[in-house]
C-alpha positions as CSV (number, residue, x, y, z in Angstrom):
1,X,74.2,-55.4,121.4
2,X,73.6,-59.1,121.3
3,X,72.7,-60.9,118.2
4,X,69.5,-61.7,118.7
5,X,68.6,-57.9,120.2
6,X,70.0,-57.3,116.6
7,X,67.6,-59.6,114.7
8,X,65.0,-58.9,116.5
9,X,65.1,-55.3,115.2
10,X,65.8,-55.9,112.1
11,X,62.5,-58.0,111.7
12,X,60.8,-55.4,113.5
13,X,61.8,-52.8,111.1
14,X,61.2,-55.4,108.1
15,X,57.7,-56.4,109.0
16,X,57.2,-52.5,108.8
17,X,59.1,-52.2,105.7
18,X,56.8,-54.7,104.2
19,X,53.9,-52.2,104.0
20,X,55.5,-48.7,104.3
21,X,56.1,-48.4,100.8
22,X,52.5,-48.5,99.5
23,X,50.4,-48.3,103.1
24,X,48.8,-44.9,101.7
25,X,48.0,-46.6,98.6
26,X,46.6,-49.1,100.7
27,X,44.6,-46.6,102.6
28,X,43.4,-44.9,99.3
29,X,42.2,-47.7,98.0
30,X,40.2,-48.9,101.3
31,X,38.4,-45.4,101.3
32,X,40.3,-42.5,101.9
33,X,40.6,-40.0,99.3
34,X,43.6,-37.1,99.1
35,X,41.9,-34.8,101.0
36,X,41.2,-37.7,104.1
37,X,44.7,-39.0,104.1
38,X,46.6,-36.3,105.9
39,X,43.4,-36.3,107.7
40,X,43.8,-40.0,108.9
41,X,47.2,-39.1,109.5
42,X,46.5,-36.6,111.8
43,X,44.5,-38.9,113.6
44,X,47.5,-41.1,114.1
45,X,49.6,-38.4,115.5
46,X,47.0,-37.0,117.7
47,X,46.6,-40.5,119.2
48,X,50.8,-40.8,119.7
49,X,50.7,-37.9,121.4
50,X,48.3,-38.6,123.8
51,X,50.1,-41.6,125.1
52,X,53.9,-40.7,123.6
53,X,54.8,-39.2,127.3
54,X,53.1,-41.8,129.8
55,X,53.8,-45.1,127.5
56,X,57.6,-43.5,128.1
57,X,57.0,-43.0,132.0
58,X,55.2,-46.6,132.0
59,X,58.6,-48.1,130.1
60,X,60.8,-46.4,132.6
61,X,58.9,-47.3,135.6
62,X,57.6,-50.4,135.1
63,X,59.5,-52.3,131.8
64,X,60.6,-51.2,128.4
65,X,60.0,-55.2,127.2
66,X,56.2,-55.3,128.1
67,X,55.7,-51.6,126.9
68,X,57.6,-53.3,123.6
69,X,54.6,-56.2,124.1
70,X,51.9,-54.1,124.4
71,X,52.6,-51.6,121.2
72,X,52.8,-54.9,119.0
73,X,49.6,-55.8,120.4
74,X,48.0,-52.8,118.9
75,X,50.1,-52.7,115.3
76,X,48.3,-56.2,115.1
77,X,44.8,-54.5,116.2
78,X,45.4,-51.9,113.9
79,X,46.7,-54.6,110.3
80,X,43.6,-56.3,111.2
81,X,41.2,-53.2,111.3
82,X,42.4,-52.6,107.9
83,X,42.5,-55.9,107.0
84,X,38.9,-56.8,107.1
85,X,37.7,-52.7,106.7
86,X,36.6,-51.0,103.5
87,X,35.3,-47.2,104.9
88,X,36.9,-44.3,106.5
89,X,35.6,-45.1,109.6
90,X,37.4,-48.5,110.2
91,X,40.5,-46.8,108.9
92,X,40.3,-44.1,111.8
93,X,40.0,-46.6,114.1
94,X,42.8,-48.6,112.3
95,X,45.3,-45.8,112.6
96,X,44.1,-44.6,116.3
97,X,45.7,-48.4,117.1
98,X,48.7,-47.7,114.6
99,X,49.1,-44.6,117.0
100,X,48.8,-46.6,120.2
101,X,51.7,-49.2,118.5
102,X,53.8,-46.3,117.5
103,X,53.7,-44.7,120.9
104,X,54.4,-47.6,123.0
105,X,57.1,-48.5,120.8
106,X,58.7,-45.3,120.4
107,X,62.2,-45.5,122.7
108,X,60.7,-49.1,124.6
109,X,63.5,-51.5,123.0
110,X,65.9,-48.8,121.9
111,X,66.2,-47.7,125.3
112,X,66.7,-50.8,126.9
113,X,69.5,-52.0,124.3
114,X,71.3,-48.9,125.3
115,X,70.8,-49.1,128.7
116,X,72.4,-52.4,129.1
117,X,74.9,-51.9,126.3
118,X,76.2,-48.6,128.6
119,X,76.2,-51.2,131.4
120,X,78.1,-53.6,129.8
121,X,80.7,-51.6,128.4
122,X,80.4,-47.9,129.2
123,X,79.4,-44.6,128.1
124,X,82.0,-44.9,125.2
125,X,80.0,-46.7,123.0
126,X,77.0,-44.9,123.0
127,X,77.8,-43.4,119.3
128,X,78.9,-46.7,118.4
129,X,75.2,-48.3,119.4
130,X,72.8,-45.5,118.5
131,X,74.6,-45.4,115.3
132,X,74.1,-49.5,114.9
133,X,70.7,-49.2,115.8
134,X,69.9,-46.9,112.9
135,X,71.8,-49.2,110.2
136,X,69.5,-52.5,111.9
137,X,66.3,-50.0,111.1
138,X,67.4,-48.9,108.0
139,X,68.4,-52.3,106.5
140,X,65.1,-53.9,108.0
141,X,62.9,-51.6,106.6
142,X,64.9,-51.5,102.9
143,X,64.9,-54.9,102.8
144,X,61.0,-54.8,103.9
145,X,60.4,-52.7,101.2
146,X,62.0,-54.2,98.9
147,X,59.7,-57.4,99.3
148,X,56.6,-55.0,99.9
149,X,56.6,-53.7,96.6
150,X,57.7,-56.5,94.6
151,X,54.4,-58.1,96.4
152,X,52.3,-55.2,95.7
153,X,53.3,-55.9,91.7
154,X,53.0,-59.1,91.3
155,X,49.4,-59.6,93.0
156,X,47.9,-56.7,92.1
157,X,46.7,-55.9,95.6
158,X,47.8,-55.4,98.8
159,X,46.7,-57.8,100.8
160,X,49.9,-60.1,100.9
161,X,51.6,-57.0,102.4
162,X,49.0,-56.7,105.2
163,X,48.8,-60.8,106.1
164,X,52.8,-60.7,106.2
165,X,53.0,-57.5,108.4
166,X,50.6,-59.2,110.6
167,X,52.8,-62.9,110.3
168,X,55.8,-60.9,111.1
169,X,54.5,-59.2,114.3
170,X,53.4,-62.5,115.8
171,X,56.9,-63.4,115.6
172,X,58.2,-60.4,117.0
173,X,56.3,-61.4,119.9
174,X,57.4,-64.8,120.3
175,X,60.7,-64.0,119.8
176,X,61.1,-61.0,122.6
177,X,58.6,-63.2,125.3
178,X,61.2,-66.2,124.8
179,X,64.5,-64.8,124.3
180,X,64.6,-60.8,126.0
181,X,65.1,-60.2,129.3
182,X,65.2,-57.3,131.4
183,X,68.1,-55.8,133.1
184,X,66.6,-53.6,136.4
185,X,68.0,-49.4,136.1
186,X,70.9,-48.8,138.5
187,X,69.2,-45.9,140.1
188,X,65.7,-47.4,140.7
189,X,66.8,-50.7,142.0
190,X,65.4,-51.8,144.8
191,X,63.3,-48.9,145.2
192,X,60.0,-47.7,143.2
193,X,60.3,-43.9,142.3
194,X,57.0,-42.3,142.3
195,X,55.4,-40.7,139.3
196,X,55.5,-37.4,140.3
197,X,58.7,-37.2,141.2
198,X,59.6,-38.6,137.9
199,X,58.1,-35.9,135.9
200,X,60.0,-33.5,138.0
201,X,63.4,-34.8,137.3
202,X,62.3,-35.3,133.6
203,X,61.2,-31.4,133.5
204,X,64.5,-30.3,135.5
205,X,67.1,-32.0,133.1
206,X,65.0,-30.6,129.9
207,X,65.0,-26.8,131.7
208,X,68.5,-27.2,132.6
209,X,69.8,-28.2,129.4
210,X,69.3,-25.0,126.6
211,X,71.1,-28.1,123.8
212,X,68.1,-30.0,124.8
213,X,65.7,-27.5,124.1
214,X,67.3,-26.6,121.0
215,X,67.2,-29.9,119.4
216,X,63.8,-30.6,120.6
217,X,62.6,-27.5,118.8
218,X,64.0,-29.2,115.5
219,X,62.5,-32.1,116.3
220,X,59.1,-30.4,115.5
221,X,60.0,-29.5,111.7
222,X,61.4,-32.6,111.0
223,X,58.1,-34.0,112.0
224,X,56.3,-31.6,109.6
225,X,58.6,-32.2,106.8
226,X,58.1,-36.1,107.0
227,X,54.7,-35.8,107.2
228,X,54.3,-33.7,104.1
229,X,56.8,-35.9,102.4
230,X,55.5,-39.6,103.5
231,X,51.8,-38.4,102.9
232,X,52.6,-37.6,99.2
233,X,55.3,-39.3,98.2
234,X,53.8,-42.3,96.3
235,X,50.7,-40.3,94.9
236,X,53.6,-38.2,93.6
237,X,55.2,-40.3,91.6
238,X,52.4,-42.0,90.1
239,X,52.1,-39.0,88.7
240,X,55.2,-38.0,87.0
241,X,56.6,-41.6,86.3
242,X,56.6,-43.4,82.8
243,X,57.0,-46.7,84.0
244,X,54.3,-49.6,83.3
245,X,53.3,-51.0,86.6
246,X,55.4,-48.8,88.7
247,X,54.3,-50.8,92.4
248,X,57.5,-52.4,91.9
249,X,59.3,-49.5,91.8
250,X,57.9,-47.5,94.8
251,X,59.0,-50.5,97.0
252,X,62.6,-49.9,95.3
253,X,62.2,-46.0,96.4
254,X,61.5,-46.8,99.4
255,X,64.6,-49.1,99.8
256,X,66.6,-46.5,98.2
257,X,65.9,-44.2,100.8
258,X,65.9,-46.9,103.7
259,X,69.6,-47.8,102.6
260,X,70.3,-43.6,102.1
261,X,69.6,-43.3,105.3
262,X,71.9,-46.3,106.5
263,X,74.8,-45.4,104.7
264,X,74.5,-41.6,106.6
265,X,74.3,-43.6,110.0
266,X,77.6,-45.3,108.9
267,X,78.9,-42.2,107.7
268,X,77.5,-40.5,110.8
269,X,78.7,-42.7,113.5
270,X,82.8,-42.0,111.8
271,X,82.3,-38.2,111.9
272,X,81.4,-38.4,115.3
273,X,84.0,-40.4,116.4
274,X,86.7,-38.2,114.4
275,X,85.1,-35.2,115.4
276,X,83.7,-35.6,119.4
277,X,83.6,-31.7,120.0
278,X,82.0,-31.2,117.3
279,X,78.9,-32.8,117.1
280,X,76.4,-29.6,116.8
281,X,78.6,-28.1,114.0
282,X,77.8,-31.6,112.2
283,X,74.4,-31.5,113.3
284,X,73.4,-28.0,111.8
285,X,75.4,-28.4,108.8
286,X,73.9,-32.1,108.1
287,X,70.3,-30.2,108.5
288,X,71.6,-27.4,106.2
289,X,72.3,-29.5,103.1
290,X,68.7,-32.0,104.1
291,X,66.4,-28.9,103.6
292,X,68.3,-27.9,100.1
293,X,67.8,-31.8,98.9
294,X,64.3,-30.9,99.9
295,X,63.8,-28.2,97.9
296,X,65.6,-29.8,94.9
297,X,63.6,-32.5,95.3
298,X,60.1,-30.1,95.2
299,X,61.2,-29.2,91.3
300,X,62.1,-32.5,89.9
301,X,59.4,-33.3,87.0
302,X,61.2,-37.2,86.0
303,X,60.9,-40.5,87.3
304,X,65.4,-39.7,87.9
305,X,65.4,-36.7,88.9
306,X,62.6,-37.8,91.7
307,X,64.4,-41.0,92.9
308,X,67.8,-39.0,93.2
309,X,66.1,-36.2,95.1
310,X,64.3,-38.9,97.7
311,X,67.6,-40.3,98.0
312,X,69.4,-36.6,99.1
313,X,66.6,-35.7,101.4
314,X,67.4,-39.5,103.4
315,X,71.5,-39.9,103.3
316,X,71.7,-36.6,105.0
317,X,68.9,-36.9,106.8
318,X,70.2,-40.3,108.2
319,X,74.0,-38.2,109.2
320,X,71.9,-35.8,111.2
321,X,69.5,-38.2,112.9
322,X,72.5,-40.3,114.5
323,X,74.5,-37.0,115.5
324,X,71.1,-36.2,117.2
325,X,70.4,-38.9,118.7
326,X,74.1,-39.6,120.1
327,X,73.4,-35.7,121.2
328,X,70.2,-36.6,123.6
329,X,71.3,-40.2,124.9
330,X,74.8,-38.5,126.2
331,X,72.5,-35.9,127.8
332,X,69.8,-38.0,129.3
333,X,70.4,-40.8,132.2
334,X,69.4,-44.3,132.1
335,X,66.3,-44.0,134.6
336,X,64.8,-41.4,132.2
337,X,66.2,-42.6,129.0
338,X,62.5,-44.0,127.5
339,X,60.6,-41.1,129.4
340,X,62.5,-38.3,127.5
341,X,62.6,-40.9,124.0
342,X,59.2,-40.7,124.0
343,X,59.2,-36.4,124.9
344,X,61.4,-36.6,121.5
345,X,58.9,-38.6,119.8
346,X,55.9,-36.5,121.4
347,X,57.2,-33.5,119.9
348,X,57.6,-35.1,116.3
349,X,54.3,-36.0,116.1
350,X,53.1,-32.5,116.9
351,X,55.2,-31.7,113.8
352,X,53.5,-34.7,112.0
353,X,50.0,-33.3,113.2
354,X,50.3,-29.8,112.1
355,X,52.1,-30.6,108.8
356,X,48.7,-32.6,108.5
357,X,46.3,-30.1,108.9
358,X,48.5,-27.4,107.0
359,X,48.4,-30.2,103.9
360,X,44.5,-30.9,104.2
361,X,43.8,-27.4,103.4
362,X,46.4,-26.3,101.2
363,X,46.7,-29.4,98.8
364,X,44.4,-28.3,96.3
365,X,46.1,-24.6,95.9
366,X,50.0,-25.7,96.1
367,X,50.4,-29.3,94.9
368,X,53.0,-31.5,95.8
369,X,55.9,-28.9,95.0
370,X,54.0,-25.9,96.8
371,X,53.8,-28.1,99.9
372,X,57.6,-29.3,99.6
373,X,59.0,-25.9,98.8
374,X,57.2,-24.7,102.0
375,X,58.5,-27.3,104.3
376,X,61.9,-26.7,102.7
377,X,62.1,-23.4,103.6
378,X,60.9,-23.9,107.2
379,X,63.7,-26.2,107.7
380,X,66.0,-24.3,106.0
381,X,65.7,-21.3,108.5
382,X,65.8,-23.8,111.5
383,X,68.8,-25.6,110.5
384,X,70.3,-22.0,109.4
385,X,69.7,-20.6,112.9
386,X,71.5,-23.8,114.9
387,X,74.2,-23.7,112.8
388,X,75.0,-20.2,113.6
389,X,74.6,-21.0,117.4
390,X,76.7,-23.5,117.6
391,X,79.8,-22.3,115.5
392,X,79.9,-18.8,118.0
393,X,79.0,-21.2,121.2
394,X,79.6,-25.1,120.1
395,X,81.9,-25.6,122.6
396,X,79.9,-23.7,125.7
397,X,77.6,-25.7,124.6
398,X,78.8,-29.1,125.0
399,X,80.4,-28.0,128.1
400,X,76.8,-27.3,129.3
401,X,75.4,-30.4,128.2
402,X,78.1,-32.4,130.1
403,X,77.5,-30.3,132.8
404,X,74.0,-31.5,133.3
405,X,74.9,-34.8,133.2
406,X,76.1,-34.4,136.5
């Protein structure tokens, strides 16, 4: 990765930072109510997955940079919707645009730092760079947060976060039209691949690859379980923490668990390198002890005990997140690289949507730990059942996944 492909992330992830750590406070207080937030949020994820698989396609076809363009043309549609709206129905439209950013975002740059990164120096480093790409995200959007709720204190509002998000995104822009270019894919150069014989290829490597399948299938309750746990999070600890003006300290939750999550993808990328035939045995294991943070984190009644917890659920969930990623980019080639990105993404949100609709109705009879302990236990059974695959076939498996490559 270059250096400015690495500050360019890291102020992507920042400007998001900036507003992450009290956006649903920000939501609440332009009209949505409890019951309406998972709502809105389901909303979002219906709108990514609507254009998750063909903004990937578009990205591998035609350009990861201008899909890049194009999703922070709708994150700056969607600050400005909330910017100047004060009911529901500008905030639906608000996050149908957040949707449209997210999904034309999802796997655009990533892909295309990869891509060239395995051009420039081989298949060798691909641990090395998925693994730096998650420390860049996790220390933009830590230090975002940081800033975000140290803002949110000292004004009293939250319209510094949403100007700066909007500042921030401009520059983005700039920066990527100016300074990024586009390497073409060694396969599709000099020659346009059609669209349906893209989807074809895109199916056959998912059908021939059972790892694939298995980890996409994960994918899905992660999704649920950070629905349920960025919906609620905030309103959460308002209600169990002591503190006097406590904005503050939900930005400094947040950039606890940004910088959990970064020291798992340092941790992450050194297992994997000791450890290269065993990467699912990490995987399952990693998801193993995240769903137990979870459910230790569903019982904590202190203002500790809660930021501890938060900080459990992201450190491992940061060591399983790399080994998964590394997992898929070793399976997937370059030409389809954004398409199958965004088919990872795709599936999350259908985790994001359902945890959604499951949280709408069941909020008033569970509460915050109800909904937790639930998702816990999902996971827990998921993560349960890969491990136990992949210690009696870990090996077959890999050998599959190389196989498949080819």
């Amino acid at each position: 990765m270059t250096r400015l492909q690495q500050v360019i992330m890291v102020i992507n992830q920042f400007s998001v930072g900036i507003v992450l750590p009290v956006l649903n406070l920000i939501l609440l207080e332009r009209g949505a109510s409890l019951q309406t937030l998972p709502l809105l949020f389901v909303v979002y994820a219906v709108t990514v997955m609507c254009f998750e698989m063909p903004s990937g396609i578009c990205a591998d076809l035609y350009g990861r940079r201008t899909m890049f363009l194009l999703s922070c043309g709708f994150q700056l549609i969607s600050f400005s919707l909330i910017l100047v709206g004060t009911t529901t129905v500008w905030l639906v439209f608000a996050m149908i645009f957040n949707g449209l950013g997210r999904a034309f975002s999802s796997g655009s740059l990533d892909a295309l730092i990869i891509d060239q990164a395995i051009e420039r120096s081989g298949e060798e480093v691909l641990s090395k760079v998925t693994s730096r790409l998650a420390v860049l995200e996790g220390i933009g959007l830590g230090l975002g947060s940081i800033l975000g709720g140290i803002l949110a204190a000292v004004s009293g509002n939250y319209l510094i976060n949403i100007v700066l998000r909007v500042v921030f995104t401009v520059v983005i822009v700039c920066l990527t039209l100016v300074h990024i270019r586009e390497m073409p894919i060694p396969k599709t150069r000099g020659q346009r691949v059609s669209l349906l014989a893209h989807l074809k290829e895109g199916g056959q490597l998912v059908g021939a690859a059972p790892g694939l399948c298995l980890i996409l299938g994960g994918v899905f309750f992660l999704g649920f379980f950070l629905s349920t746990l960025e919906t609620y999070w905030q309103p959460a600890f308002m209600s169990v923490t002591t503190f006097p003006n406590s904005s503050w300290i939900l930005g400094f939750i947040a950039c606890v668990g940004f910088f959990a999550v970064t020291l798992g993808n340092i941790i992450a990328q050194r297992i994997l390198v000791t450890f290269k035939n065993r990467w699912w045995r990490i995987f399952g294991i990693s998801r193993i002890i995240f769903a137990v943070c979870l459910i230790l984190f569903a019982v904590q009644k202190n203002s500790f005990g809660f930021i501890f917890g938060y900080m459990g659920i992201y450190l491992f969930m940061g060591v399983s997140n790399v080994t998964e990623s590394t997992i898929i980019n070793q399976l997937v080639p370059n030409h389809l690289r954004a398409s199958l990105l965004s088919l990872n993404s795709f599936i999350l949100q259908i985790g994001v949507m359902s945890a959604g609709i499951f949280s709408s109705f069941m909020i008033g009879y569970l509460d915050f730990k109800g909904i937790w302990l639930t998702t816990g236990i999902l996971l827990s059974v998921y993560a349960v059942t890969v491990t136990v695959i992949t210690f009696e076939k870990g090996n077959e498996t890999n050998k599959a996944i190389k196989q498949s490559e080819l």
